[in-house]
C-alpha positions in Angstrom: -136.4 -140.7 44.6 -137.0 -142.7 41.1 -139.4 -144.5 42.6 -141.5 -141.3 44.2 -140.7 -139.6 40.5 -142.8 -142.5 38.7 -146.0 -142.7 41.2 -146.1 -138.7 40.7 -145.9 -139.3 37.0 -148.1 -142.1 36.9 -151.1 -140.0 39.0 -151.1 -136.8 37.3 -151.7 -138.6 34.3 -155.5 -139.2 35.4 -155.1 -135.1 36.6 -154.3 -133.1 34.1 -154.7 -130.2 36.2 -151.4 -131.0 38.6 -147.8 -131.0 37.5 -145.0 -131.6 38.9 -142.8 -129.1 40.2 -138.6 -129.9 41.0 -136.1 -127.7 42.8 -132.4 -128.7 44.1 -133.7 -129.0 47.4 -137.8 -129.7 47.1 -140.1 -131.8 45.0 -143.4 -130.8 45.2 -147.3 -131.3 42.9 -148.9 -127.8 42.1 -151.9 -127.7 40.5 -155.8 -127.4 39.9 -158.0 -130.5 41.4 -161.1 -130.8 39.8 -163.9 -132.2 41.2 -166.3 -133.4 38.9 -170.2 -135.3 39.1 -170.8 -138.5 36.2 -173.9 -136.8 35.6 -173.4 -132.8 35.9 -169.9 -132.5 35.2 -167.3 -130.2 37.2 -169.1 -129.2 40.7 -166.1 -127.1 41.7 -161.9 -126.9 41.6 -159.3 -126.1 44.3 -155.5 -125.2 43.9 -153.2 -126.9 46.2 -150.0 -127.7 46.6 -148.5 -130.8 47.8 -145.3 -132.2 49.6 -144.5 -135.5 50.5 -142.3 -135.8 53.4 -139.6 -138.4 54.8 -142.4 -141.1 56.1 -144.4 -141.2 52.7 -145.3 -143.3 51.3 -146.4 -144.8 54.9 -148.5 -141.4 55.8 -150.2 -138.9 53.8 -148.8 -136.2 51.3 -148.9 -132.9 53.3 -151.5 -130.3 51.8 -152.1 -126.6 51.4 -155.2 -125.2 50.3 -153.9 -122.0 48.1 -157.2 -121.0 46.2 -158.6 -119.9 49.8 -161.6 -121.6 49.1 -161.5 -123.4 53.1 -161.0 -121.0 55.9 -157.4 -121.7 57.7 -159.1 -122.5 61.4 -159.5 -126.0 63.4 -163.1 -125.8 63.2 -162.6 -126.6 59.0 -159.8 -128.9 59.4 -156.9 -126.9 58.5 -153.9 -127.4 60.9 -151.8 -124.4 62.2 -149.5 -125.1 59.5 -151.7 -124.1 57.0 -151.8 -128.2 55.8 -155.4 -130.0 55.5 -155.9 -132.4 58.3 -157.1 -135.3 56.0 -157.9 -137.9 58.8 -157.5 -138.7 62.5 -154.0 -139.7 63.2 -154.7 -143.6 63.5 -156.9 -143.9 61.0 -153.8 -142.3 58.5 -151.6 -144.6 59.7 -154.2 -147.8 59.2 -154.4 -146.9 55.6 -150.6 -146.3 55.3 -149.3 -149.2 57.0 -148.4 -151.1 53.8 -147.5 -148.0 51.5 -149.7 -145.9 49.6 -149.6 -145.1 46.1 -150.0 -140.9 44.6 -152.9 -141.8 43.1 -154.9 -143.9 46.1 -154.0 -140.5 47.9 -155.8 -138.4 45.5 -158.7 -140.9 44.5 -159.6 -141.7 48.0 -158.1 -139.3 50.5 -157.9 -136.1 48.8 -160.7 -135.9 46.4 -163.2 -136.9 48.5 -161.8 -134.5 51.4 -162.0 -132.0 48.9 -165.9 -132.6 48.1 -166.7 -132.5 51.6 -165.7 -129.0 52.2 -167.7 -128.4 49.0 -170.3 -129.4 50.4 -169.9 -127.6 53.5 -169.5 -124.3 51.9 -173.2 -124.8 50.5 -174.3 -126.4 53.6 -172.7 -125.1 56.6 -171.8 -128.8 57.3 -170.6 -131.7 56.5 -172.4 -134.5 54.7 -171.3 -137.6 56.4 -170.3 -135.7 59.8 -166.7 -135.4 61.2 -164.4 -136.2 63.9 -163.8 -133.0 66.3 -160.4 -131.4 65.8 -157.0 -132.4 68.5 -157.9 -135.2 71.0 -161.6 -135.1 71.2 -161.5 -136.5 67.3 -158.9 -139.6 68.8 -161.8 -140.3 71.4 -164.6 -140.3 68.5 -162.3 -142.3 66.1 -161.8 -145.2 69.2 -165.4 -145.0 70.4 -166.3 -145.7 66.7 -164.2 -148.3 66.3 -164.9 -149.9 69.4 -168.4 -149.3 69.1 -168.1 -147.5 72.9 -170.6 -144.5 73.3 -168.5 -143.0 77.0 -165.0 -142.5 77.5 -164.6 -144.7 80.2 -165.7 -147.6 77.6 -163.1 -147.0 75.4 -160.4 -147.0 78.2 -161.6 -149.9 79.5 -162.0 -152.2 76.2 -158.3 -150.6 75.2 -156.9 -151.9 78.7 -158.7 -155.2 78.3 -157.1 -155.3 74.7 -154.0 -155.1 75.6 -153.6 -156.0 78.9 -155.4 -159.3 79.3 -155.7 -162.7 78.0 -158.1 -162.9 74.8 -161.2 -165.0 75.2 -160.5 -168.4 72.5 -162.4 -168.0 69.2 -165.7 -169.7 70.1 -166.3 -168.4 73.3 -169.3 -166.1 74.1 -168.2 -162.4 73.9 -167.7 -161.1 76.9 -170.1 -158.0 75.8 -173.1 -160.1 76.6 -174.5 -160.2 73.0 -175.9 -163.6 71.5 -172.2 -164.2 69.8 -169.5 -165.8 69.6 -166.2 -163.6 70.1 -164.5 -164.2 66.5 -167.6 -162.6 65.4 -167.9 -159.7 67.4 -165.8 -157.8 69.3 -162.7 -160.0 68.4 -162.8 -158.3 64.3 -163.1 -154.6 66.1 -159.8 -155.8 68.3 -158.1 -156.9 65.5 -158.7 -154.0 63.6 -157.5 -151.4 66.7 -154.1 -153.9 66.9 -153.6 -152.9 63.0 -151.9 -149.9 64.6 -149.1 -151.8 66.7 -149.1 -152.5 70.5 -146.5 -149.4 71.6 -148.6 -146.9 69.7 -151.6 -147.9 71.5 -150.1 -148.2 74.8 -148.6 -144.6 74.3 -152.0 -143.4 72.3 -153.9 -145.3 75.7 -151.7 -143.7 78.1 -152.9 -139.9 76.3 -156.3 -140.7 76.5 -156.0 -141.8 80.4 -154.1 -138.5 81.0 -157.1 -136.7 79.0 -159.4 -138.2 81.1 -157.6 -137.6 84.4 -157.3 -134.0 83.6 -160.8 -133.4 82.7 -161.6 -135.0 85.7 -160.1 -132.7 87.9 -161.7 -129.4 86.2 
């Protein structure tokens, strides 16, 4: 608990508009977040209110909107909790897998999280695009990493990943492109394995399932 007391103290000295708030039973961060432009100054604010459950600092603070400036449906990345869905499971637990700090969360997850829904309520979108909320987000986050366009490709390079002998550094990749694999599809693979060999079998085994199911509709 010291430890979580001074990262929370140490961030919302760079926020002003947070504070910390403890109970007997709850530690929590309440505040404005400000989101502010080098060259025009404050763009917009949001009030939130921020938990940080058992796993942190190895997965994200949980969030709550409370200004109501971000609709509570799927479609703007609010989960039914009323928490902000900040990234695609795997992708939170890449950048967690040594420890995050408060303020990383705040500087690079939540801020920025934050000026994308900004922009969306000016836009009707968002700027740098999205994963789709629930599974079809897991199959965009894989097919991006894994630079595979179809399902099927992604299922396949995930079995080959785990399931089969890797091809020695030098060899040509077995993509067909003019390169060796230790320069192509070798740095996507090690990336992927970032996130353990049981979660991937289990996360492969929920896409195959997907797959089979939408099959058979």
């Amino acid at each position: 608990m010291k430890r979580l007391l001074q990262d929370i103290d140490h961030a919302i000295k760079y926020y002003p508009g947070l504070e910390k708030v403890e109970s007997s039973n709850e530690l929590r961060v309440r505040g404005i977040i400000i989101l502010k432009h080098p060259e025009i100054g404050e763009y917009d604010r949001y009030t939130v209110s921020i938990s940080f459950p058992r796993c942190y600092p190895n997965c994200f603070p949980k969030v709550i909107e409370v200004s109501e400036k971000i609709p509570k449906v799927a479609d703007r990345h609010v989960n039914s909790d009323n928490t902000l869905c900040l990234a695609v499971e795997p992708e939170e637990r890449i950048l967690c897998r040594n420890g995050i700090t408060f303020k990383y969360f705040l500087d690079k997850v939540l801020v920025p999280h934050l000026s994308r829904e900004t922009y969306w309520n000016y836009t009707g979108k968002y700027e740098d695009g999205e994963y789709s909320h629930g599974i079809e987000g897991l199959w965009e986050y894989f097919g991006q990493l894994l630079n595979a366009t179809k399902k099927e490709d992604v299922l396949n390079e995930l079995e080959k990943m785990l399931h089969e002998k890797w091809l020695g550094r030098n060899a040509p990749c077995f993509c067909g492109k003019a390169a060796k694999f230790k320069n192509c599809h070798r740095k996507k693979w090690e990336r992927v394995m970032l996130l353990g060999q049981d979660y991937l079998l289990n996360w492969l085994d929920i896409l195959q399932n997907d797959r089979q199911n939408s099959s058979n509709i």
